[in-house]
Backbone as JSON Lines, residues from 0, in Angstrom:
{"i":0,"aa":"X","n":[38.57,6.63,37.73],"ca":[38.47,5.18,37.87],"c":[39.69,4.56,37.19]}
{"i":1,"aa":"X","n":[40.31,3.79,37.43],"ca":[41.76,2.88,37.18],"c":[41.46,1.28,36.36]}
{"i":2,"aa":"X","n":[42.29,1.66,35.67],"ca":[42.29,0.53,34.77],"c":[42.43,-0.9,35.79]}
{"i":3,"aa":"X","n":[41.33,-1.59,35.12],"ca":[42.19,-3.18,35.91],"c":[43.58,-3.53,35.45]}
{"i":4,"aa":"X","n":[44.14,-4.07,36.08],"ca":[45.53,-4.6,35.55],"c":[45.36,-5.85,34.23]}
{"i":5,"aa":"X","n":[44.51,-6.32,33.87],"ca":[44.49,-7.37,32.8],"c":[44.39,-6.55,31.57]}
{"i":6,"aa":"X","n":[43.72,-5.9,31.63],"ca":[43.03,-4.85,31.13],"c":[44.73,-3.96,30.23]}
{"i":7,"aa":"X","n":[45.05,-3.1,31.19],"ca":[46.34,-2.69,30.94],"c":[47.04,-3.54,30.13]}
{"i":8,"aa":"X","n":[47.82,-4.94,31.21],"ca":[48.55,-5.78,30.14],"c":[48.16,-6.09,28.84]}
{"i":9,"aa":"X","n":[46.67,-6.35,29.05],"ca":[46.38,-6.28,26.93],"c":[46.82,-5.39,26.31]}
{"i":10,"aa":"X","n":[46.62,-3.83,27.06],"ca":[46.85,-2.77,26.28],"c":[48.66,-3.07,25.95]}
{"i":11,"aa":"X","n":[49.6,-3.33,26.81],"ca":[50.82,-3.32,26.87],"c":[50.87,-4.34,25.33]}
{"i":12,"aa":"X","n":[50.15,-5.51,25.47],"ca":[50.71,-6.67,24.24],"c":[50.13,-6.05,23.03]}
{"i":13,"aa":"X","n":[49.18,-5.6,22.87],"ca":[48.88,-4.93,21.48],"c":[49.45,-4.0,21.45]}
{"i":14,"aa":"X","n":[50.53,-3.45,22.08],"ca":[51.08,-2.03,21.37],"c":[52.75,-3.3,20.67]}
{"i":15,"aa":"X","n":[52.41,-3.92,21.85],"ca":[53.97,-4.64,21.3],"c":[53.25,-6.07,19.96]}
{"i":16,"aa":"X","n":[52.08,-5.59,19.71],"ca":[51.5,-6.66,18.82],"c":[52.01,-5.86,16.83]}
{"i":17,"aa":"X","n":[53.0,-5.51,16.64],"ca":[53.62,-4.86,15.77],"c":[55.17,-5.5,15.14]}
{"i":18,"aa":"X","n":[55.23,-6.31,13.95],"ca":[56.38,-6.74,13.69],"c":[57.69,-5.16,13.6]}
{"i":19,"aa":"X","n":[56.76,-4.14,13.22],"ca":[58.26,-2.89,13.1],"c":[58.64,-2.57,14.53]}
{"i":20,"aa":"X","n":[57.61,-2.88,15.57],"ca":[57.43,-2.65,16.82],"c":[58.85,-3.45,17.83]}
{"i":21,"aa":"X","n":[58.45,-4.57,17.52],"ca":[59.09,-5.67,17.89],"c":[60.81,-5.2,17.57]}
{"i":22,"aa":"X","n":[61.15,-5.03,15.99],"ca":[62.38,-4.76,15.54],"c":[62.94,-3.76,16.06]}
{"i":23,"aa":"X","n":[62.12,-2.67,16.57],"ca":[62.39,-1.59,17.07],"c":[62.97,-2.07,18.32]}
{"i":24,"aa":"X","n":[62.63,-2.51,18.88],"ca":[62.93,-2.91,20.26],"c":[64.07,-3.92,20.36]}
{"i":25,"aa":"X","n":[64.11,-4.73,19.07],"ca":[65.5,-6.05,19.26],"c":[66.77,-5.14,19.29]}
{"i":26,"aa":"X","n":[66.22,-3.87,18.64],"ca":[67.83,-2.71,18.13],"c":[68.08,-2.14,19.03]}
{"i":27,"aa":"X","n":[66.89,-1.96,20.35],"ca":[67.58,-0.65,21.32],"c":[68.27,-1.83,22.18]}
{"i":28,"aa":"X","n":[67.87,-2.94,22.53],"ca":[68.94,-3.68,23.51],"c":[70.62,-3.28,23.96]}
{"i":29,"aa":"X","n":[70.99,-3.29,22.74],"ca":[72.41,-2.84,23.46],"c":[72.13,-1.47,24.01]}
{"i":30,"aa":"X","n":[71.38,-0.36,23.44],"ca":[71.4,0.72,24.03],"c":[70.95,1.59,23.26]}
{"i":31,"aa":"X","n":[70.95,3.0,23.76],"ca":[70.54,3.89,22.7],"c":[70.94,3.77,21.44]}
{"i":32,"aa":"X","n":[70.29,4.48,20.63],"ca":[70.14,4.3,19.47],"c":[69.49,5.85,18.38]}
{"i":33,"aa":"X","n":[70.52,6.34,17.56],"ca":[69.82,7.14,16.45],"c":[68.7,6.95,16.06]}
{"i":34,"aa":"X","n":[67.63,7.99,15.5],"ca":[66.9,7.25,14.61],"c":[67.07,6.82,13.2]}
{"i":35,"aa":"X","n":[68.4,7.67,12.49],"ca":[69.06,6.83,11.62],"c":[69.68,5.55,11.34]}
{"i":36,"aa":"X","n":[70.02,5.44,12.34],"ca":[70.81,3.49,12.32],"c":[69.41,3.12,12.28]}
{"i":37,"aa":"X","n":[67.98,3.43,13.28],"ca":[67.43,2.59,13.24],"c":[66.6,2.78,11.56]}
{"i":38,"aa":"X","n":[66.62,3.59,11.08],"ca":[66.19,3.83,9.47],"c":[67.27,2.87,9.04]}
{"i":39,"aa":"X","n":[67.92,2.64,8.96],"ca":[69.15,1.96,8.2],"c":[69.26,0.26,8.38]}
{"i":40,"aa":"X","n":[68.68,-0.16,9.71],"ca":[68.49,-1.62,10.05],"c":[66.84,-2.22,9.73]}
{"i":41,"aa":"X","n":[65.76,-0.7,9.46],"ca":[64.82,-1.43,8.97],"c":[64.25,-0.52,7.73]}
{"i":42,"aa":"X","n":[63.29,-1.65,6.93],"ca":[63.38,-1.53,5.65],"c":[61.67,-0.96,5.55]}
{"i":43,"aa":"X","n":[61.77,0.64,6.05],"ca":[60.85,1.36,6.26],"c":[60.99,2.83,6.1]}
{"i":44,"aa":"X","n":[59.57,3.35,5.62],"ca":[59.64,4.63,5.56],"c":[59.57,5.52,6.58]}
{"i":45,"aa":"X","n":[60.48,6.63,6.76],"ca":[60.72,7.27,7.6],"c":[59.18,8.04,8.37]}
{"i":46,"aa":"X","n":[58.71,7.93,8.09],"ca":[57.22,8.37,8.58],"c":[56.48,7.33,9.36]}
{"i":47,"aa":"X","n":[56.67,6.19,8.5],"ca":[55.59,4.72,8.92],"c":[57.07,4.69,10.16]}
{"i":48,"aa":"X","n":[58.08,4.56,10.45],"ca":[59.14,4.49,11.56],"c":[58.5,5.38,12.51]}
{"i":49,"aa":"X","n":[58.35,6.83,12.46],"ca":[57.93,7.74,13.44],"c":[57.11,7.41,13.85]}
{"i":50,"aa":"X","n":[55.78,7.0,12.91],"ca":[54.54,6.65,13.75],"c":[54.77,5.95,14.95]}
{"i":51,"aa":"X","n":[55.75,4.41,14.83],"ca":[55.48,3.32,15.48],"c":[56.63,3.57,16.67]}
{"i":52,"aa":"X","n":[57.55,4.49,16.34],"ca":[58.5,5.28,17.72],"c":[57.23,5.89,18.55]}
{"i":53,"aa":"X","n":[56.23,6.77,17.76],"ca":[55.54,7.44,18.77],"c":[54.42,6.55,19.64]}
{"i":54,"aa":"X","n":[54.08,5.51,19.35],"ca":[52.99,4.33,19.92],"c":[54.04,3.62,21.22]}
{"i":55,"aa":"X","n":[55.44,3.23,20.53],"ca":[55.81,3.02,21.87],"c":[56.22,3.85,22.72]}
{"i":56,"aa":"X","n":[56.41,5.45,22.16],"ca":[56.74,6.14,23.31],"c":[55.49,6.62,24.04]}
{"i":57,"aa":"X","n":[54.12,6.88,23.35],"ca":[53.73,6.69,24.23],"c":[52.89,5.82,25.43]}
{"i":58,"aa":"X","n":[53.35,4.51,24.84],"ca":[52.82,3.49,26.08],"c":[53.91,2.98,26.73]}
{"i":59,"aa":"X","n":[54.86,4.2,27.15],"ca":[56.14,4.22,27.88],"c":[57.05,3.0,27.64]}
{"i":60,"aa":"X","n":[57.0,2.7,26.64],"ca":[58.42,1.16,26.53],"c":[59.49,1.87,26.14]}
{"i":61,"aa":"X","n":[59.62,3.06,25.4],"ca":[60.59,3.55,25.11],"c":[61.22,4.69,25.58]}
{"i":62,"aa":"X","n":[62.05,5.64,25.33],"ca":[61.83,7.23,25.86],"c":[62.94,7.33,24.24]}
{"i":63,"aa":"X","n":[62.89,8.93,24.34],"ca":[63.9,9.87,23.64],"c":[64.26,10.66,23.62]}
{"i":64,"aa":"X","n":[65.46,11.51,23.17],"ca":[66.1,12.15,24.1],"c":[67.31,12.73,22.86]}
{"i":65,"aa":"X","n":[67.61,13.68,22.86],"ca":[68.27,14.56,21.84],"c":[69.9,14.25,22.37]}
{"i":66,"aa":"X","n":[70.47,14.13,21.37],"ca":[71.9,14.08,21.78],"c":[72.52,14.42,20.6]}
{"i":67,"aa":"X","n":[73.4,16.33,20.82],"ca":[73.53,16.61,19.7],"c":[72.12,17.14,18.43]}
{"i":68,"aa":"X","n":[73.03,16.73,17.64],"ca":[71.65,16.82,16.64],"c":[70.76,16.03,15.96]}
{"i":69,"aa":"X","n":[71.24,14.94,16.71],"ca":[70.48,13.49,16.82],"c":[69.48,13.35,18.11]}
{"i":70,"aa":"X","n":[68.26,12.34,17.07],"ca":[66.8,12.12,18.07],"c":[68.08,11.17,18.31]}
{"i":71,"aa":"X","n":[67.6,10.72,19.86],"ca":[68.01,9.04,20.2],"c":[66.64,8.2,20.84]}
{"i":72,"aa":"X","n":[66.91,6.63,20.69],"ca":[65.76,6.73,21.68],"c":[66.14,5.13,22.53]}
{"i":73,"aa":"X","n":[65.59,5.21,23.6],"ca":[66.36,3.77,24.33],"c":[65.16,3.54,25.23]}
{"i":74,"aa":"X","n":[65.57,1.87,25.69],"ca":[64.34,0.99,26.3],"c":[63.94,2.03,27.33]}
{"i":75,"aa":"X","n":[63.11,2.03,27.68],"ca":[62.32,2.7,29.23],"c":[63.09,2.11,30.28]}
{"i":76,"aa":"X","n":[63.26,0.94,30.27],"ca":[63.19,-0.19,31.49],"c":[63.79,-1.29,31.12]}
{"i":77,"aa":"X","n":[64.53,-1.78,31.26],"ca":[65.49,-2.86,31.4],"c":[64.81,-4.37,31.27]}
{"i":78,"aa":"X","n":[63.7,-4.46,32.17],"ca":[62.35,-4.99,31.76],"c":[61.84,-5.57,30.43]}
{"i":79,"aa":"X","n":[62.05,-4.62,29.78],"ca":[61.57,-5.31,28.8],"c":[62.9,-5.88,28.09]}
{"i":80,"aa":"X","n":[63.71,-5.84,28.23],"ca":[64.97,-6.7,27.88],"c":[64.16,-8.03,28.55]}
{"i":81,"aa":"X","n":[63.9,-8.08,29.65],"ca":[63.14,-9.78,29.88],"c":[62.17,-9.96,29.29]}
{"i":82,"aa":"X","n":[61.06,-9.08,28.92],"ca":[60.09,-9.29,28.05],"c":[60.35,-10.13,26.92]}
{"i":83,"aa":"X","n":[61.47,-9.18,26.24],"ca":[61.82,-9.77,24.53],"c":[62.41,-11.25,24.63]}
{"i":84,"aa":"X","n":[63.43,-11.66,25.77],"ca":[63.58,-12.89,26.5],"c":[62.63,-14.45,26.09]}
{"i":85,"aa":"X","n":[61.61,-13.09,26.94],"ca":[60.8,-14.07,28.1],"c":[59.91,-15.38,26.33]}
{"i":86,"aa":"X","n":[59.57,-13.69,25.45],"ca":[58.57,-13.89,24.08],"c":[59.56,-14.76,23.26]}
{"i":87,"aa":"X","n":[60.92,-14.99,23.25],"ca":[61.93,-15.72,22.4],"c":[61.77,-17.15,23.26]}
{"i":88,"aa":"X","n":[62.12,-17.08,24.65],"ca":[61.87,-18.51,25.47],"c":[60.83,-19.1,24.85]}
{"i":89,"aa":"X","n":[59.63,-18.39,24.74],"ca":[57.94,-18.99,24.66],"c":[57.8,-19.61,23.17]}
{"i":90,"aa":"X","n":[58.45,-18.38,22.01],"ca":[58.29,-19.26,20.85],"c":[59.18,-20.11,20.79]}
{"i":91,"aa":"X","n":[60.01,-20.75,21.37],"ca":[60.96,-21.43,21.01],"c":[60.34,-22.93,21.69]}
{"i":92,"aa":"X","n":[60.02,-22.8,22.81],"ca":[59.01,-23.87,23.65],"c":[57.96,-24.38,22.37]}
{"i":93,"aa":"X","n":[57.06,-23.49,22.37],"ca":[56.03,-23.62,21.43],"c":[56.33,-24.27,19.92]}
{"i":94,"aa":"X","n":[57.36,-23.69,19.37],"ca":[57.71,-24.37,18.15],"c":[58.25,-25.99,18.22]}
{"i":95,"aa":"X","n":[59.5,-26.18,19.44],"ca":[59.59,-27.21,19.73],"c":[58.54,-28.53,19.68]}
{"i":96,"aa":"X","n":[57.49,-28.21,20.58],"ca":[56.51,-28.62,20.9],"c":[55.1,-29.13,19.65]}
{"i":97,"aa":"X","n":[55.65,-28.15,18.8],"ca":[54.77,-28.3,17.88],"c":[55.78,-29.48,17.21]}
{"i":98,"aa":"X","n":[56.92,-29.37,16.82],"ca":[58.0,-29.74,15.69],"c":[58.19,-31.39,16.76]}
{"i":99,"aa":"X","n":[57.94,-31.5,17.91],"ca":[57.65,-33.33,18.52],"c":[56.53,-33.27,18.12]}
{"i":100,"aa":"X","n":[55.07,-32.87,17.93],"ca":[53.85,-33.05,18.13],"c":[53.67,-33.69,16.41]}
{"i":101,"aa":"X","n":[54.17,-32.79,15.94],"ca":[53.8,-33.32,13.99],"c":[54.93,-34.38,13.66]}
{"i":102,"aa":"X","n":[56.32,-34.52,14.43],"ca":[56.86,-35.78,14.17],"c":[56.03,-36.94,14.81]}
{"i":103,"aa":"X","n":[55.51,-36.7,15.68],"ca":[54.56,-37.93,16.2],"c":[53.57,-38.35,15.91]}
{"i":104,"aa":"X","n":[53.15,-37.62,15.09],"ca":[51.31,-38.15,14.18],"c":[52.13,-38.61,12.65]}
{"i":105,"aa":"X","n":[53.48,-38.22,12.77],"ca":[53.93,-38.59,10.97],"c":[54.18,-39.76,11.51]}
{"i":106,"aa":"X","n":[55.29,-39.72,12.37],"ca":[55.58,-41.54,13.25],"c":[54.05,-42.64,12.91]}
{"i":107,"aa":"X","n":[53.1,-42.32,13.67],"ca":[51.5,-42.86,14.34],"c":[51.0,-42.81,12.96]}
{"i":108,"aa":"X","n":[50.93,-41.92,11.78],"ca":[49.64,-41.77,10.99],"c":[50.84,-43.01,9.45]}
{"i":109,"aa":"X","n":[52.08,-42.58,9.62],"ca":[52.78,-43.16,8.53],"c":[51.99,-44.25,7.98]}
{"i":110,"aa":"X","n":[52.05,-45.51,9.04],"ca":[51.62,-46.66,9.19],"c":[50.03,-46.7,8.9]}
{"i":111,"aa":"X","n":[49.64,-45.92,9.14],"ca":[48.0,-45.99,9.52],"c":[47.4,-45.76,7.85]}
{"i":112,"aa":"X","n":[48.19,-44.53,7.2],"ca":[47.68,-43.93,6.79],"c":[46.47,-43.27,6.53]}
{"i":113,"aa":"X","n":[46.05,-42.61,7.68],"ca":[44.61,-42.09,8.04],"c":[44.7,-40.56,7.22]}
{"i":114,"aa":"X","n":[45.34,-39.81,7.03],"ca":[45.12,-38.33,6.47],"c":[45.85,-37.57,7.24]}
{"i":115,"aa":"X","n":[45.74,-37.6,9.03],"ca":[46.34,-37.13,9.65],"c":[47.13,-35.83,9.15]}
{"i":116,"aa":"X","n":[47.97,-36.28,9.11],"ca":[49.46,-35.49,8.61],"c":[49.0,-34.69,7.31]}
{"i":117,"aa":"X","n":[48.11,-35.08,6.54],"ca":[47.61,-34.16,5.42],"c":[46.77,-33.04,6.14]}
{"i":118,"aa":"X","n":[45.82,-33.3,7.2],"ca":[45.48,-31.88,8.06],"c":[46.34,-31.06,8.42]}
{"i":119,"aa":"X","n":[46.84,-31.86,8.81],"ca":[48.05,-30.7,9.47],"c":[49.09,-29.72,8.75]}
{"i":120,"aa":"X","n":[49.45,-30.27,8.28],"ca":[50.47,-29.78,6.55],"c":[49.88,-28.95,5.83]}
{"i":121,"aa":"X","n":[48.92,-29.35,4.68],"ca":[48.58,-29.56,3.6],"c":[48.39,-30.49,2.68]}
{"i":122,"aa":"X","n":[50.04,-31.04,3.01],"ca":[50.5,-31.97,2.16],"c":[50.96,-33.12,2.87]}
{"i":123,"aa":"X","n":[51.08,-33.9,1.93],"ca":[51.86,-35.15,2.73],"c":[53.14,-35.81,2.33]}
């Protein structure tokens, strides 16, 4: 029996639901990659690194591949070069959106002084 496709894509966002995950992936963009440089660009233990190489290799975002006497390992798919894109477009929308939304209740609540802006914050 076959996975539904919604189903899958969850599985796809919780594997990429990982901040070492994520970093892993901003580094292979230009291209392959050691697993030393990538020990060297993040501030992790070489074990807790392997684990999270082996989660994306195996929910295929990544591959690896010996070169020399070096692991290497590079995107699967080009794809997710739009992925990482697509997730930078979205927070950037979203933050925007938020950053008019709380200038506009500080604008609206200034005057009012209802609390407003203290929900939202903390502070005021």
């Amino acid at each position: 029996m076959s996975v539904p496709l919604y189903q899958a894509k969850a599985e796809m966002f919780r594997t990429l639901g990982h901040p070492v995950r994520i970093r892993v992936l901003e580094l292979l963009q230009p291209g392959p990659q050691p697993v030393r440089d990538l020990l060297a660009e993040i501030d992790i233990e070489p074990s807790s690194l392997s684990q999270q190489l082996a989660v994306l290799r195996r929910a295929g975002i990544v591959v690896s591949f010996r070169d020399g006497g070096a692991v290497m390992y590079a995107l699967s798919t080009p794809a997710v070069l739009d992925l990482l894109a697509a997730g930078r477009r979205i927070l950037g929308e979203i933050l925007t959106d938020r950053d008019g939304l709380l200038a506009e209740l500080r604008a609206r609540t200034g005057a009012a002084g209802d609390g407003v802006e203290e929900d939202l914050t903390g502070s005021r």
